[in-house]
N, C-alpha and C positions, 0 to 999 in steps of 0.2 A: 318392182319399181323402187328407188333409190333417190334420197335428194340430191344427191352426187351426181347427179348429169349436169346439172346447169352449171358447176363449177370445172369445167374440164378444160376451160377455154382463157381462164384469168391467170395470170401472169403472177402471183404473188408477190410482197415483199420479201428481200431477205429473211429468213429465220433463224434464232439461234435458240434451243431447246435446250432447258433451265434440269438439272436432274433434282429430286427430292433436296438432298443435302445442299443443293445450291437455292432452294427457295427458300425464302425467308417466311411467311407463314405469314398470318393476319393478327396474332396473340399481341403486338406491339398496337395497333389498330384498333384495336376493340378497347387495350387499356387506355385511351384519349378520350373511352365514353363511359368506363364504367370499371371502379376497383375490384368490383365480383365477376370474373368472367363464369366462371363455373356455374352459378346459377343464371346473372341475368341475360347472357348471351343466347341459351336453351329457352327461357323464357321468351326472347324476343322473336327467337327464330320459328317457335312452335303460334304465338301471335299472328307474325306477320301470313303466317297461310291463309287466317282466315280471309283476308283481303287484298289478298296479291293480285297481278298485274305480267305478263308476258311484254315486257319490250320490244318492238321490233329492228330495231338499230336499221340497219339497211337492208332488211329482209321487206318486203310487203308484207308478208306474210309469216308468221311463226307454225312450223308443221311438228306435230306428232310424230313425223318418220325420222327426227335427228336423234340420235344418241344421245342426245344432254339437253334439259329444259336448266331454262335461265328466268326465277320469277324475281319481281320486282315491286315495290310499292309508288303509288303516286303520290308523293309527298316528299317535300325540298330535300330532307333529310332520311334516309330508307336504307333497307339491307336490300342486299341482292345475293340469291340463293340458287347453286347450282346443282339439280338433280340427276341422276341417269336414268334416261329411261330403255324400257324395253318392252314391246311388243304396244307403243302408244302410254304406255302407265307409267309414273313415277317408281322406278327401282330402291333408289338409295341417295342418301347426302353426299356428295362430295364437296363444296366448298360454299363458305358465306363470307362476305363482307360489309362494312359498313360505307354508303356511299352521299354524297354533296352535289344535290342539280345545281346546274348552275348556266344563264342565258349567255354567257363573254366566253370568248372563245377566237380562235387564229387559222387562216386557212393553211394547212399543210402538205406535206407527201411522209407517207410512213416510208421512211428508210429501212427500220428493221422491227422486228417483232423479238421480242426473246423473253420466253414461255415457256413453262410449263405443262404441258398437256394433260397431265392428269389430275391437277387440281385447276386448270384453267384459269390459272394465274398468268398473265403476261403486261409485260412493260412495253411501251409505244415509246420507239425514238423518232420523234417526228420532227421535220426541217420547214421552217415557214418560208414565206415566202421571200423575206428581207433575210437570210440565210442563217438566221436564229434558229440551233439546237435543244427542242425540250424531251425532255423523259416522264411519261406520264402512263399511269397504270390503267388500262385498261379495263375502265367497268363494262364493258361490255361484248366482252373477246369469243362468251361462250355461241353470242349469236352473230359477230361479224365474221369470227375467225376467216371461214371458206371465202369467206366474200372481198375483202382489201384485196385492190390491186397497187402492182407496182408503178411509178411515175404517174399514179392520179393522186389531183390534188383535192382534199373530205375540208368541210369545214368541223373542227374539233370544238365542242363545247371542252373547256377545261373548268378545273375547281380543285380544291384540297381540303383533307382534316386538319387543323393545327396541332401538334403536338407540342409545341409553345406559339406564345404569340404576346406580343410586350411591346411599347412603344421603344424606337430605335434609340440608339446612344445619339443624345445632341452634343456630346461636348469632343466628336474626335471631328477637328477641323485639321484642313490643310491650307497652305498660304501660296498662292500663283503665285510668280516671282517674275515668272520668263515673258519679257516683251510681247513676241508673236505669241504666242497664246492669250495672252490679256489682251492686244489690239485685237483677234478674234473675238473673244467674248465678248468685249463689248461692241465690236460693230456687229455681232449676230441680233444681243437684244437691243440694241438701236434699231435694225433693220426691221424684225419683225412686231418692234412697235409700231414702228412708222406704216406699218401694214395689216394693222386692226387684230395683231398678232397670228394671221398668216403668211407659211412661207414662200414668198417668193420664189419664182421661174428660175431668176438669173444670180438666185442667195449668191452665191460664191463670186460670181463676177460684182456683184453691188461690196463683198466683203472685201475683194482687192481694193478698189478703189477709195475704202472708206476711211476717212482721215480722224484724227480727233482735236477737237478742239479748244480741251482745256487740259491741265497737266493730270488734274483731276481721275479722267479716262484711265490712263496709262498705269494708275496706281494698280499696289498686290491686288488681286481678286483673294476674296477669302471663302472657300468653298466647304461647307457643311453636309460633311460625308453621313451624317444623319437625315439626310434631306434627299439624298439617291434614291434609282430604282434598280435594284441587282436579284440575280434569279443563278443561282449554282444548284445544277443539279449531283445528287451520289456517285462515289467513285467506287460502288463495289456493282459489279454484274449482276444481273436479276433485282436491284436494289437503287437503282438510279434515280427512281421516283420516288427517294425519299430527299427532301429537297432545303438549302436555306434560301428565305429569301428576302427585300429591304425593300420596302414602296409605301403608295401615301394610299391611306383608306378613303375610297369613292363614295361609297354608300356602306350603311349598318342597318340590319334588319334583325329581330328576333324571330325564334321557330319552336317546335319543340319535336323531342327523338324521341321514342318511346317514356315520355311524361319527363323529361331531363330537357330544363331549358335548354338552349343553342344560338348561339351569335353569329351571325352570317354578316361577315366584312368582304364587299368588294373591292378589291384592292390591285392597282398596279405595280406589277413589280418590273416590268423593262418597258420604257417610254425614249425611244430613239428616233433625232431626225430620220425624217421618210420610210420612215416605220410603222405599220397598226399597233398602237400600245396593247401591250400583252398585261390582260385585266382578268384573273381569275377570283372567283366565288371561292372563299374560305370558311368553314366550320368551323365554332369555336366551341369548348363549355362556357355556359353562361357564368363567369367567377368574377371578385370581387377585381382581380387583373384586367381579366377583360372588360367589366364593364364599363370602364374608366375611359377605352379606349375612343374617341369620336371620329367624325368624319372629317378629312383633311392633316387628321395626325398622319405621319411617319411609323410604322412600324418595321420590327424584324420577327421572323418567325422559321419555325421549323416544322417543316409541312408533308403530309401525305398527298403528290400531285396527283390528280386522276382526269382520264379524257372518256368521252362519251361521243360516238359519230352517231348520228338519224339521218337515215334516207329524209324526211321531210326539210332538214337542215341543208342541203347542197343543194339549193335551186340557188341558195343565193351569198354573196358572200359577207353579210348587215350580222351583225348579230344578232341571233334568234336563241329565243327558250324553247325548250322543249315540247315538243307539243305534248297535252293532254291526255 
């Protein structure tokens, strides 16, 4: 008997298979949490046995007959540790990293997978539904791999490590100048005041129409490019999900990673008409930088993105945390 019958019949996503020399590794990853990797990395990862945790992503069920166990801890902040097994028992290490739960997330379709197979590293280029491209690392590849199909749409928990994180530049402004565009902006937030700040059915037909009536209106707009929401993911292959990104902090919460405080900012980094705003759970260290930062500031940052699918997560498309 084989777990490989139930998957004979699913369609996969594209794939594109990452060789050694083209992975990047997790040594960048682990320096966001600690200047000793050498000792405190082994320290943590021989810890976290004692109270690990088997995920089930979209499995029901996690079986003993797969070639690689995927353990996990239950806690915001946790490693997740890829072993091989053989004959049912843990063989050998092959890969850990450091990962961010997180409840906010975007429904998608995985376009493509591009992975690694032997360290079980793999990056998710997944397309939402308002036709936004993200790249986000897969924590949990060792237990969906078999299982993602093509054109199904997974709701993704998303999150990131920071490897920086700073509040944004306030002082690069630009100056509207150009008529139609400033008669737009200001008949949009005319419009959607006048509508308890929802948008209207017929927005675009009410914005033809809309006149202005003092000179006042028609003046520059002056837009404070510190005040955006922008998300660019990596231009190098296997490396996408290493990301920059500019949005305003939702919520700020403290945590702690193996005894190392951690600042957990949720924060939006793309908010587009008739769009789900795309709001990912960020890890920070707790530093005198970060502390600083509060809720409704503007930040920029340089981020490790990472995605997490649950079977218990696709019944619905609300955002949900993780279950327990």
């Amino acid at each position: 008997m084989t777990i490989n019958y139930q998957y004979k019949n699913i369609q996969s996503p594209t794939k594109v298979t990452l060789t050694d020399e083209q992975s990047a590794g997790h040594a960048d990853h682990w320096r966001i949490l600690t200047d000793d990797m050498s000792h405190d990395v082994p320290e943590w990862l021989q810890k976290m046995i004692e109270q690990a945790a088997m995920p089930k992503g979209l499995n029901s069920n996690v079986s003993s007959q797969d070639s690689c166990l995927l353990l996990s801890e239950n806690q915001p902040c946790h490693i997740n540790q890829v072993l091989a097994m053989k004959n049912g028992k843990p063989e050998c290490f092959i890969n850990a990293y450091p990962c961010v739960d997180s409840p906010y997330g975007l429904n998608c379709k995985i376009e493509r997978i591009i992975a690694n197979d032997k360290s079980h590293d793999a990056v998710l280029r997944l397309h939402t539904a308002d036709g936004s491209i993200i790249y986000a690392f897969d924590q949990l590849y060792t237990t969906n791999r078999h299982l993602y199909q093509r054109d199904t749409s997974y709701f993704v928990n998303l999150s990131a490590w920071a490897h920086e994180i700073k509040h944004s530049e306030q002082n690069e402004v630009i100056m509207v100048e150009d008529q139609e565009s400033i008669r737009y902006h200001r008949a949009f937030n005319d419009i959607v005041a006048a509508n308890d700040g929802k948008i209207p059915d017929d927005l675009q037909e009410q914005i033809k129409e809309w006149k202005p009536e003092t000179k006042e209106q028609m003046a520059p707009v002056e837009i404070n490019l510190g005040h955006m929401c922008a998300y660019l993911f990596g231009d190098t292959l296997g490396q996408e999900d290493e990301a920059w990104c500019q949005g305003q902090v939702l919520g700020k919460q403290e945590t702690v990673f193996n005894g190392k405080s951690i600042i957990l900012f949720d924060v939006v980094i793309l908010r587009e008409q008739d769009a789900d705003p795309f709001v990912i759970r960020v890890g920070a260290l707790n530093t005198a930088e970060t502390a600083i930062i509060k809720v409704h500031d503007y930040i920029q940052a340089n981020v490790w993105l990472q995605a997490a699918i649950y079977k218990q997560n696709q019944k619905s498309t609300t955002q949900q945390s993780k279950a327990s």
